[in-house]
N, CA, C and O atoms as CSV, one atom per row, in Angstrom:
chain,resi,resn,atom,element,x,y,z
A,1,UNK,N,N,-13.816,9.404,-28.992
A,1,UNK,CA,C,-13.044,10.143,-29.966
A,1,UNK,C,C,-13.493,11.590,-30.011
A,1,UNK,O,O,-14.575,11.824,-29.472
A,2,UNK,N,N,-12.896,12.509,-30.515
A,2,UNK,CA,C,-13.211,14.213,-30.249
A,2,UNK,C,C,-13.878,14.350,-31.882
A,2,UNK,O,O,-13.504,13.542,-32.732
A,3,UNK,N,N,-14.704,15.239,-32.168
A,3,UNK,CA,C,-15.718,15.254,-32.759
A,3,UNK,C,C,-14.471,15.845,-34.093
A,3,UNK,O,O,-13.614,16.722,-33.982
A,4,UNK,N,N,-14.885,14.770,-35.566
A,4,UNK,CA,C,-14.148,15.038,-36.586
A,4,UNK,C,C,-13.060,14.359,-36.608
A,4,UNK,O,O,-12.298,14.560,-37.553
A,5,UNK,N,N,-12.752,13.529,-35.740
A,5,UNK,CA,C,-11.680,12.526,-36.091
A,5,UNK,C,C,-12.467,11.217,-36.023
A,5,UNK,O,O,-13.215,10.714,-35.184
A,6,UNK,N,N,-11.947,10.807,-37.396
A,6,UNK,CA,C,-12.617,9.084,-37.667
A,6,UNK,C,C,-11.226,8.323,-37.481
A,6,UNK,O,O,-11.385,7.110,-37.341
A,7,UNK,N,N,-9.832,8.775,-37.446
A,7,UNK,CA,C,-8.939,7.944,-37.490
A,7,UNK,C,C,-8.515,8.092,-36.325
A,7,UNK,O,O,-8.475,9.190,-35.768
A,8,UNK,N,N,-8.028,6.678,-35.643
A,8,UNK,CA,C,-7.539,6.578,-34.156
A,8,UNK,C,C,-8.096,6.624,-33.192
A,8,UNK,O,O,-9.297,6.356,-33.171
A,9,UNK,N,N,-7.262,7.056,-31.811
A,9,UNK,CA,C,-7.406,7.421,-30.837
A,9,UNK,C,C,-7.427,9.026,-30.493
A,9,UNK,O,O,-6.248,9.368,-30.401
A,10,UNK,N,N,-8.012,9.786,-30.340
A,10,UNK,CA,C,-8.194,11.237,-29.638
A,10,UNK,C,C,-7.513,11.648,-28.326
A,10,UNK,O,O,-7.164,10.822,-27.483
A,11,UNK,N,N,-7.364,12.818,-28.215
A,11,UNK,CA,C,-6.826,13.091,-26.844
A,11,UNK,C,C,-7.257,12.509,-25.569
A,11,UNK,O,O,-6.649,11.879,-24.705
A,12,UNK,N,N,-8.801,12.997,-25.721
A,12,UNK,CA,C,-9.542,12.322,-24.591
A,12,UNK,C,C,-9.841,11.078,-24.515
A,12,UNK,O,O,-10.382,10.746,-23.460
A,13,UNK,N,N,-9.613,10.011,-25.540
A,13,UNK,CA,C,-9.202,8.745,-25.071
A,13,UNK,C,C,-8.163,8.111,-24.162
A,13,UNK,O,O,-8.179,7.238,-23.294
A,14,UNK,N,N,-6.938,9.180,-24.904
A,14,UNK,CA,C,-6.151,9.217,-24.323
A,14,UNK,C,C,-5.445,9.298,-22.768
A,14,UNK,O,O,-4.554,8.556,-22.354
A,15,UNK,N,N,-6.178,10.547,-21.944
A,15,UNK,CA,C,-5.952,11.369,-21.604
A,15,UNK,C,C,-6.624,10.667,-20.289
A,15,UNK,O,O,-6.044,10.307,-19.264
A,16,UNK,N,N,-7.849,10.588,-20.574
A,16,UNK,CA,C,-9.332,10.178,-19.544
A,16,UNK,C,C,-9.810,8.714,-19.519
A,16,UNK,O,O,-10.287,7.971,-20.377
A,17,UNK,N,N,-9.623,8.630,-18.715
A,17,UNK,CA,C,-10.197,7.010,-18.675
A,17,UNK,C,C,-11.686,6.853,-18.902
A,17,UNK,O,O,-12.481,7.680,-18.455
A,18,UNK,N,N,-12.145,5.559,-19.749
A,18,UNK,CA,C,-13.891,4.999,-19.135
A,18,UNK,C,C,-14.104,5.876,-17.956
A,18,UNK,O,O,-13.223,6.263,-17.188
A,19,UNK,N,N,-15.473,6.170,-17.892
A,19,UNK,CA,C,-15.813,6.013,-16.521
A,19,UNK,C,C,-16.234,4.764,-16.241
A,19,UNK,O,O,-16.647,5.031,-15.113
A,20,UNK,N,N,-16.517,3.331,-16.391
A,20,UNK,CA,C,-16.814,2.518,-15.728
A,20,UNK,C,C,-15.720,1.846,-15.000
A,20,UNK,O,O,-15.801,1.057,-14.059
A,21,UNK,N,N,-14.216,2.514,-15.885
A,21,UNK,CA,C,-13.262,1.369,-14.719
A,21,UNK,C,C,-12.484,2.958,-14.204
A,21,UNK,O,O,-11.285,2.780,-13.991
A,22,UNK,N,N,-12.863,4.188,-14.012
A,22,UNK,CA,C,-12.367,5.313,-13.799
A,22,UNK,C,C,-12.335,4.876,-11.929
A,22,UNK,O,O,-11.264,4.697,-11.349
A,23,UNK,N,N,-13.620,4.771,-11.258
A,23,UNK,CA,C,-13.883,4.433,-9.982
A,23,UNK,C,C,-13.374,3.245,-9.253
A,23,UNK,O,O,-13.618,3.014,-8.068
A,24,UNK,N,N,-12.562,2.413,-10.136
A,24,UNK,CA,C,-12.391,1.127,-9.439
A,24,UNK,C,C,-10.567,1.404,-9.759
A,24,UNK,O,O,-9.748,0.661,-9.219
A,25,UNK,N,N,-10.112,2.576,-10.709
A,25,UNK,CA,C,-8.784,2.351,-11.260
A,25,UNK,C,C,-8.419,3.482,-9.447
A,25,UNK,O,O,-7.620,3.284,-8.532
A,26,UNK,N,N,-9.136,4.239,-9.608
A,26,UNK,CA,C,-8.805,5.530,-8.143
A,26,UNK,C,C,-8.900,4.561,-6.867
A,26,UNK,O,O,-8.160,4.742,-5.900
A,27,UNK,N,N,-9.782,3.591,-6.904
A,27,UNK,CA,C,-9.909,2.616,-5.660
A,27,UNK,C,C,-8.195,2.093,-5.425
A,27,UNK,O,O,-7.331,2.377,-4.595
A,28,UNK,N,N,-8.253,1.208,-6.605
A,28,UNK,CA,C,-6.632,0.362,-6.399
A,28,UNK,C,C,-5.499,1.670,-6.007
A,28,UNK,O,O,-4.764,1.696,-5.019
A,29,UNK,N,N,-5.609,2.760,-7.133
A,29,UNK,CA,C,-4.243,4.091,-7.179
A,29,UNK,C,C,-4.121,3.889,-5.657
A,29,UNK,O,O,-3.032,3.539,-5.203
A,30,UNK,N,N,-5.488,4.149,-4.597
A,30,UNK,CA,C,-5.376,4.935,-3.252
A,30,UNK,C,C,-4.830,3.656,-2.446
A,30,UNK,O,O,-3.690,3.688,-1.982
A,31,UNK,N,N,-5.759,2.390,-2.266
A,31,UNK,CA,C,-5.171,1.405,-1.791
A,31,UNK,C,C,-3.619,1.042,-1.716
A,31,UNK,O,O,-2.932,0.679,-0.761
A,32,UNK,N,N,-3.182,1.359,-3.596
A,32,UNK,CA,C,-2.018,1.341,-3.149
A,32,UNK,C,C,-0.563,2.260,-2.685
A,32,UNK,O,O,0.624,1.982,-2.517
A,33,UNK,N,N,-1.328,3.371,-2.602
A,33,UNK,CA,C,-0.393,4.449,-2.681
A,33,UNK,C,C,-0.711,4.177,-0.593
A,33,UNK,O,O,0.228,4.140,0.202
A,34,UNK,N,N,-2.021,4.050,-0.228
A,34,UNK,CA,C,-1.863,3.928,1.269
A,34,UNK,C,C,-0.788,3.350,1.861
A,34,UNK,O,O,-0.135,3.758,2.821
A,35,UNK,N,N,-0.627,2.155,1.072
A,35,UNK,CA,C,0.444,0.481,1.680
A,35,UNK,C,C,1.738,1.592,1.145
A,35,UNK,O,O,2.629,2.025,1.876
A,36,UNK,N,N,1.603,1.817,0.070
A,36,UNK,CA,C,3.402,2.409,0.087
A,36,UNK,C,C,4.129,3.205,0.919
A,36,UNK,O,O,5.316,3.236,1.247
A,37,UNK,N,N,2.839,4.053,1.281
A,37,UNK,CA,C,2.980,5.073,2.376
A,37,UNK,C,C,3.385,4.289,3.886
A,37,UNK,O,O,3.949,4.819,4.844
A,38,UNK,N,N,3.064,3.329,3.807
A,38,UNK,CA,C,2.777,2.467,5.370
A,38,UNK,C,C,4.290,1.729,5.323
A,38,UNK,O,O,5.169,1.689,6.183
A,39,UNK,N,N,4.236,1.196,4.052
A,39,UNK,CA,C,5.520,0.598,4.313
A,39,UNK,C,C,6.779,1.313,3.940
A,39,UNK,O,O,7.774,0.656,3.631
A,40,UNK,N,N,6.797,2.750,3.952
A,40,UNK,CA,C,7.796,3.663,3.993
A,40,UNK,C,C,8.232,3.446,5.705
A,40,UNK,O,O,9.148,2.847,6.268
A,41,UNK,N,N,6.857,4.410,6.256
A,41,UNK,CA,C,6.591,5.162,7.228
A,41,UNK,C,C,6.762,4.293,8.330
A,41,UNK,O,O,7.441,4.727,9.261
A,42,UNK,N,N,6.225,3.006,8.428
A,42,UNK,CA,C,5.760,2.319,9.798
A,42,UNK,C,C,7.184,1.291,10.106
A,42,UNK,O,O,7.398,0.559,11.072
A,43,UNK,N,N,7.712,1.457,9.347
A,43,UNK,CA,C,9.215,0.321,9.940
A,43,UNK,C,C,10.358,1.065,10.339
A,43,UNK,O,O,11.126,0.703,11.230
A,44,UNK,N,N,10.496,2.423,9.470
A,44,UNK,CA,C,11.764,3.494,10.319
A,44,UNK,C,C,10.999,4.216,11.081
A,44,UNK,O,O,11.729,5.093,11.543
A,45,UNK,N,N,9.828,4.358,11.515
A,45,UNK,CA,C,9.464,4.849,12.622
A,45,UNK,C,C,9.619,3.732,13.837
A,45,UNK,O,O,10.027,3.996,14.968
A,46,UNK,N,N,9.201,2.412,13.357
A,46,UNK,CA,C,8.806,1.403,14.466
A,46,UNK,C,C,10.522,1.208,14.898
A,46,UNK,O,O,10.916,1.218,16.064
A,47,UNK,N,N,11.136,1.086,14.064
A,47,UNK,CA,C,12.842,1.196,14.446
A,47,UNK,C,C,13.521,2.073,15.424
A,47,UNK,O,O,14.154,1.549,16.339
A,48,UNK,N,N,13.447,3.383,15.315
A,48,UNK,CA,C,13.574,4.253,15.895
A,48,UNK,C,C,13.073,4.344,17.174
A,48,UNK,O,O,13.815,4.586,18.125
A,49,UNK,N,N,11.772,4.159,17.304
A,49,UNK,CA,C,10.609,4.183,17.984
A,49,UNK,C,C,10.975,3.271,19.171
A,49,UNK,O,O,10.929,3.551,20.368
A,50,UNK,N,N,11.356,2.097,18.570
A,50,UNK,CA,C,11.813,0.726,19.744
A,50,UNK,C,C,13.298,1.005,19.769
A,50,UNK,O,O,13.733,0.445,20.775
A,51,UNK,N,N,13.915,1.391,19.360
A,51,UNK,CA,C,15.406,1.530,20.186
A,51,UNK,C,C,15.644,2.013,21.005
A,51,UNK,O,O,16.166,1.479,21.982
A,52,UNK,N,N,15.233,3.666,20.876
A,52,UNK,CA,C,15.201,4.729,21.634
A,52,UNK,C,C,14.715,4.349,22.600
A,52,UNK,O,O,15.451,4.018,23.530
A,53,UNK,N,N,13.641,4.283,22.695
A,53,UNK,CA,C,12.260,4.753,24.057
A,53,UNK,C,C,12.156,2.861,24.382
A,53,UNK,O,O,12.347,2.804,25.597
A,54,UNK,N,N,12.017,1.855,24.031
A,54,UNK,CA,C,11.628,0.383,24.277
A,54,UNK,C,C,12.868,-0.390,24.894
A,54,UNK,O,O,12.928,-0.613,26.103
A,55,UNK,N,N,13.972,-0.836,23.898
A,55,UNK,CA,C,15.108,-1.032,24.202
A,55,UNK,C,C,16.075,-0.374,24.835
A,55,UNK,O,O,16.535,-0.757,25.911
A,56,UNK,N,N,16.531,0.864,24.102
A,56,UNK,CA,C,17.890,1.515,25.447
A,56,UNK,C,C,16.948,1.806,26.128
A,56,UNK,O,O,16.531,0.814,26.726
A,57,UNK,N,N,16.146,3.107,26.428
A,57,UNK,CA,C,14.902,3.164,27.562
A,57,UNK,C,C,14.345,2.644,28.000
A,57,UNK,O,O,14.085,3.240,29.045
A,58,UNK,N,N,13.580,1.285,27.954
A,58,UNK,CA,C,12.827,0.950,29.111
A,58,UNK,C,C,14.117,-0.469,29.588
A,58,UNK,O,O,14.372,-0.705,30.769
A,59,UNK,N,N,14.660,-1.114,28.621
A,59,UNK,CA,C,14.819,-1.933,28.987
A,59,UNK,C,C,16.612,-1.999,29.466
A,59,UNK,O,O,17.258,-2.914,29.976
A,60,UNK,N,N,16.954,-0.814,29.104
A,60,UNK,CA,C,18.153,-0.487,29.407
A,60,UNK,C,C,19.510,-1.275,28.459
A,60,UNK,O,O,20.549,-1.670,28.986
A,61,UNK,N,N,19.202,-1.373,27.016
A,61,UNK,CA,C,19.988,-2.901,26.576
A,61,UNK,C,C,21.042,-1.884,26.045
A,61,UNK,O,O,20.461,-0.799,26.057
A,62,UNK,N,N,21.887,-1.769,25.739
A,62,UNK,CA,C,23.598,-1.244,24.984
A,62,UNK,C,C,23.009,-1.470,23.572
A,62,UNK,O,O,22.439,-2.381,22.970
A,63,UNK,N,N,23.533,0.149,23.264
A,63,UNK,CA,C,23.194,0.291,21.764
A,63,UNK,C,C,23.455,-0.321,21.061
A,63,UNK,O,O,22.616,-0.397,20.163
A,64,UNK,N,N,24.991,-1.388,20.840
A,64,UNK,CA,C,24.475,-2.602,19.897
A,64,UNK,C,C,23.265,-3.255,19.903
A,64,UNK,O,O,22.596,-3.228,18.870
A,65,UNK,N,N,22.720,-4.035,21.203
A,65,UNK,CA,C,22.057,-4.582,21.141
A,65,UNK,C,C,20.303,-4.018,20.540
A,65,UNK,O,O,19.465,-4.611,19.860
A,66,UNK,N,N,20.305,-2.967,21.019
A,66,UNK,CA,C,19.159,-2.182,20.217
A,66,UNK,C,C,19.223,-1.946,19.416
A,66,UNK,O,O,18.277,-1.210,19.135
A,67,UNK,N,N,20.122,-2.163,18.300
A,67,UNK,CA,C,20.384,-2.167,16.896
A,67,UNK,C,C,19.514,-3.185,16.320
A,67,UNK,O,O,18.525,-3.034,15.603
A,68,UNK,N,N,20.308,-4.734,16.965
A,68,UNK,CA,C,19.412,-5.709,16.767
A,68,UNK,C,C,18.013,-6.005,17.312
A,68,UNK,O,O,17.492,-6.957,16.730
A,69,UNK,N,N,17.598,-5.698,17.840
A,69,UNK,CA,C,16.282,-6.007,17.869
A,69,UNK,C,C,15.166,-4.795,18.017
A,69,UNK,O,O,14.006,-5.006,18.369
A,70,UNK,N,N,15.700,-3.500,17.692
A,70,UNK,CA,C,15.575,-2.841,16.712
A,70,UNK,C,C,14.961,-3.249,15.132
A,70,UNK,O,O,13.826,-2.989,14.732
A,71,UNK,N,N,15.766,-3.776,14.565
A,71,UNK,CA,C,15.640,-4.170,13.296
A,71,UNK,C,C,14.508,-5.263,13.160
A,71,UNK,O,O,13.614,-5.394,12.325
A,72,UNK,N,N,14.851,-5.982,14.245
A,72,UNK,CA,C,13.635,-7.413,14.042
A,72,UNK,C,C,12.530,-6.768,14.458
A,72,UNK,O,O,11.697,-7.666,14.576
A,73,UNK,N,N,12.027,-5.748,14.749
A,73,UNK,CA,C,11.223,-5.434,14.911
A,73,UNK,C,C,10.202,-4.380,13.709
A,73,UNK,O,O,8.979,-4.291,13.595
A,74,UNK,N,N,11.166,-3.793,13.056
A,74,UNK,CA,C,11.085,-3.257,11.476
A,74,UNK,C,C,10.788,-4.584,10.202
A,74,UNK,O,O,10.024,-4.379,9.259
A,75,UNK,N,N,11.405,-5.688,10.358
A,75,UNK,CA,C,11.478,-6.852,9.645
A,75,UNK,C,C,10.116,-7.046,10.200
A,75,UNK,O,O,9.256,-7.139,9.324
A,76,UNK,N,N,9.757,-7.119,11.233
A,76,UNK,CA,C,8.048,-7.558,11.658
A,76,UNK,C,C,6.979,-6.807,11.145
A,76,UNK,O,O,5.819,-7.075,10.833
A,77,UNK,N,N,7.772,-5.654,11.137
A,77,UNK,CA,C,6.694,-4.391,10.829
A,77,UNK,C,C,6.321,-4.789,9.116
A,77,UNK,O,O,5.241,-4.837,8.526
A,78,UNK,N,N,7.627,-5.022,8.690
A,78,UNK,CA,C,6.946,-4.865,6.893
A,78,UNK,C,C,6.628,-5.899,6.732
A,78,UNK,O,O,6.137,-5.880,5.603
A,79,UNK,N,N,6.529,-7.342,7.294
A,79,UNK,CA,C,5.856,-8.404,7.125
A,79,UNK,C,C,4.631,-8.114,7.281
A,79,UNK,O,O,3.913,-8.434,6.334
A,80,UNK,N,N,3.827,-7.308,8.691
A,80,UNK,CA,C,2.662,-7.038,8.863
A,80,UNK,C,C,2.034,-6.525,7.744
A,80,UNK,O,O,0.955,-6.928,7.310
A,81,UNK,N,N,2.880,-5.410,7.155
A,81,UNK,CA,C,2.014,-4.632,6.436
A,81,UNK,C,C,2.334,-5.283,4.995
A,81,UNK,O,O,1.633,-4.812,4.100
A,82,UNK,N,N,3.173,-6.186,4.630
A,82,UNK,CA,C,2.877,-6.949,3.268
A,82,UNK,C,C,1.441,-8.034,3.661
A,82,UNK,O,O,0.519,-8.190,2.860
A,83,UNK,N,N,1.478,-8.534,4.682
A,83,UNK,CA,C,0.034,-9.204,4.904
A,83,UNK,C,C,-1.502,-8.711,5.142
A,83,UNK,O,O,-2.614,-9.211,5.309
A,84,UNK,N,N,-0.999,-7.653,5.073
A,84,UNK,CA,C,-2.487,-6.930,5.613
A,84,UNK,C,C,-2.748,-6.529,4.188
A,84,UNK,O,O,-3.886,-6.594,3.724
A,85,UNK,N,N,-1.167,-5.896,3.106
A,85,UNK,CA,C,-2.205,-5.656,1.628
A,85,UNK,C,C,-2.524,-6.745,1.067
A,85,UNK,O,O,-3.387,-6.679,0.191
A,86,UNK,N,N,-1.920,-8.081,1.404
A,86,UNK,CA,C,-2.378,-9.443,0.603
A,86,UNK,C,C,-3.843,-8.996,1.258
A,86,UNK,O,O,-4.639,-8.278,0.653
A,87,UNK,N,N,-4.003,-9.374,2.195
A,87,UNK,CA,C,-5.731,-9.503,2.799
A,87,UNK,C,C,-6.613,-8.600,1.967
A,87,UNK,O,O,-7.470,-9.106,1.242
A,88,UNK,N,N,-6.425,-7.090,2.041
A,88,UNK,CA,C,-7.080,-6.602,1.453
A,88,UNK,C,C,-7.345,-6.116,0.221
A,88,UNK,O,O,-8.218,-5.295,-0.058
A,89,UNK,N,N,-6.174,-6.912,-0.899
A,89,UNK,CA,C,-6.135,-6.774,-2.054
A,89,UNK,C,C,-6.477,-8.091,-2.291
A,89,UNK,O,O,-6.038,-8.553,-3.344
A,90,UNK,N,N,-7.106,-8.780,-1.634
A,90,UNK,CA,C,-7.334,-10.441,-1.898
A,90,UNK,C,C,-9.057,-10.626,-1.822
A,90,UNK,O,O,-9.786,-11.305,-2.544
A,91,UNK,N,N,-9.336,-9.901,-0.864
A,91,UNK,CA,C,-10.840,-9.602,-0.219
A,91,UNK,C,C,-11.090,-8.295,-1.400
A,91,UNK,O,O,-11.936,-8.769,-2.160
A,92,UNK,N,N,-10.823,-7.212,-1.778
A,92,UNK,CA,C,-11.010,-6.819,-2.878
A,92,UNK,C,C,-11.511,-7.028,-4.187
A,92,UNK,O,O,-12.504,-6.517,-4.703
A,93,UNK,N,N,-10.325,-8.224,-4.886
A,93,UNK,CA,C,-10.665,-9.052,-5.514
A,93,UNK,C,C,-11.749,-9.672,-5.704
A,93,UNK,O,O,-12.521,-9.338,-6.603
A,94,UNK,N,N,-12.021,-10.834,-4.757
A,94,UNK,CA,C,-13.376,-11.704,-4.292
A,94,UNK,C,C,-14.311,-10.953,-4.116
A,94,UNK,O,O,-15.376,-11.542,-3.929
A,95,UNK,N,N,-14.355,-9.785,-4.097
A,95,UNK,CA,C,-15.872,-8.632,-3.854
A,95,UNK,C,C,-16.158,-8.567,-5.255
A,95,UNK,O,O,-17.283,-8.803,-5.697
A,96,UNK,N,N,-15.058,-8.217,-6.058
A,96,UNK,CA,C,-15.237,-7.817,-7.651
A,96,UNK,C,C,-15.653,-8.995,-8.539
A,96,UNK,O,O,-16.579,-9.061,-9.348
A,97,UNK,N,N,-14.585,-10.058,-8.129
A,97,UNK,CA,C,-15.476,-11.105,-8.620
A,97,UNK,C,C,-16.884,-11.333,-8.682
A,97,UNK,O,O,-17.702,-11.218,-9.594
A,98,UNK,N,N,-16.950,-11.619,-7.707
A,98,UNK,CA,C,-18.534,-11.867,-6.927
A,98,UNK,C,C,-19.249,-10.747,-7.622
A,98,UNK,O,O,-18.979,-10.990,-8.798
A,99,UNK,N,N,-19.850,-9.877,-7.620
A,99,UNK,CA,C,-20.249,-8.919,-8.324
A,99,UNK,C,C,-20.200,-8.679,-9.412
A,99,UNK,O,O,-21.074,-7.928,-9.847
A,100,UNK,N,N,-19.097,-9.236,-10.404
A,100,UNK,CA,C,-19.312,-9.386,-11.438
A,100,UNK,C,C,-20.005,-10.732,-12.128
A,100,UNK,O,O,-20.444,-10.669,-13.277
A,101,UNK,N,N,-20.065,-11.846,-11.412
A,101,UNK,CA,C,-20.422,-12.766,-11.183
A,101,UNK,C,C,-22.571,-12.800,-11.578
A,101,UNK,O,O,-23.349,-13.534,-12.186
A,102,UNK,N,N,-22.634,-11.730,-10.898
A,102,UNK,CA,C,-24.135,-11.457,-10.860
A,102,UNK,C,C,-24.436,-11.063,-12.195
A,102,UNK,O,O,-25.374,-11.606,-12.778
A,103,UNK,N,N,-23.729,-10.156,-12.765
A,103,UNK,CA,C,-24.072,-9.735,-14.025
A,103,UNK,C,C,-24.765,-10.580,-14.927
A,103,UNK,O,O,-25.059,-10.175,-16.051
């Protein structure tokens, strides 16, 4: 509370987090702002990426067909990266546990 207020909450309650869950709240923000970033970025690139240059280019297939498998290949992409944040928001978890565990 800010010095002279007995009633409520204060700005800087407000405003500023604990520091004891300040370091673990910036951990999750970044973790998850990484995955959002990934699963923007990595499926219309991987799309693009395999039509162009994989499918019509290497493999010579007619732009319908690089449409489709094109896409299944974007559908793979955000599966990957929904499993990789389960993993590491799962293994996260079980660290915090565990550690709190000791207390």
């Amino acid at each position: 509370m800010l010095k002279g207020d007995s009633v409520g909450l204060g700005v800087r309650d407000v405003v500023e987090p604990e520091s004891s869950g300040d370091g673990l709240a910036s951990s999750v923000l970044r973790t998850l702002m990484f995955f959002t970033v990934l699963m923007v970025t990595l499926p219309i690139g991987l799309y693009f990426a395999s039509k162009v240059f994989v499918f019509e280019g290497t493999f010579g297939m007619s732009n319908r067909d690089s449409y489709f498998y094109a896409a299944i290949v974007a559908v793979v992409a955000v599966h990957v990266v929904l499993a990789m944040f389960v993993y590491v928001a799962w293994n996260d978890g079980a660290r915090q546990w565990r550690e709190g565990k000791q207390d």
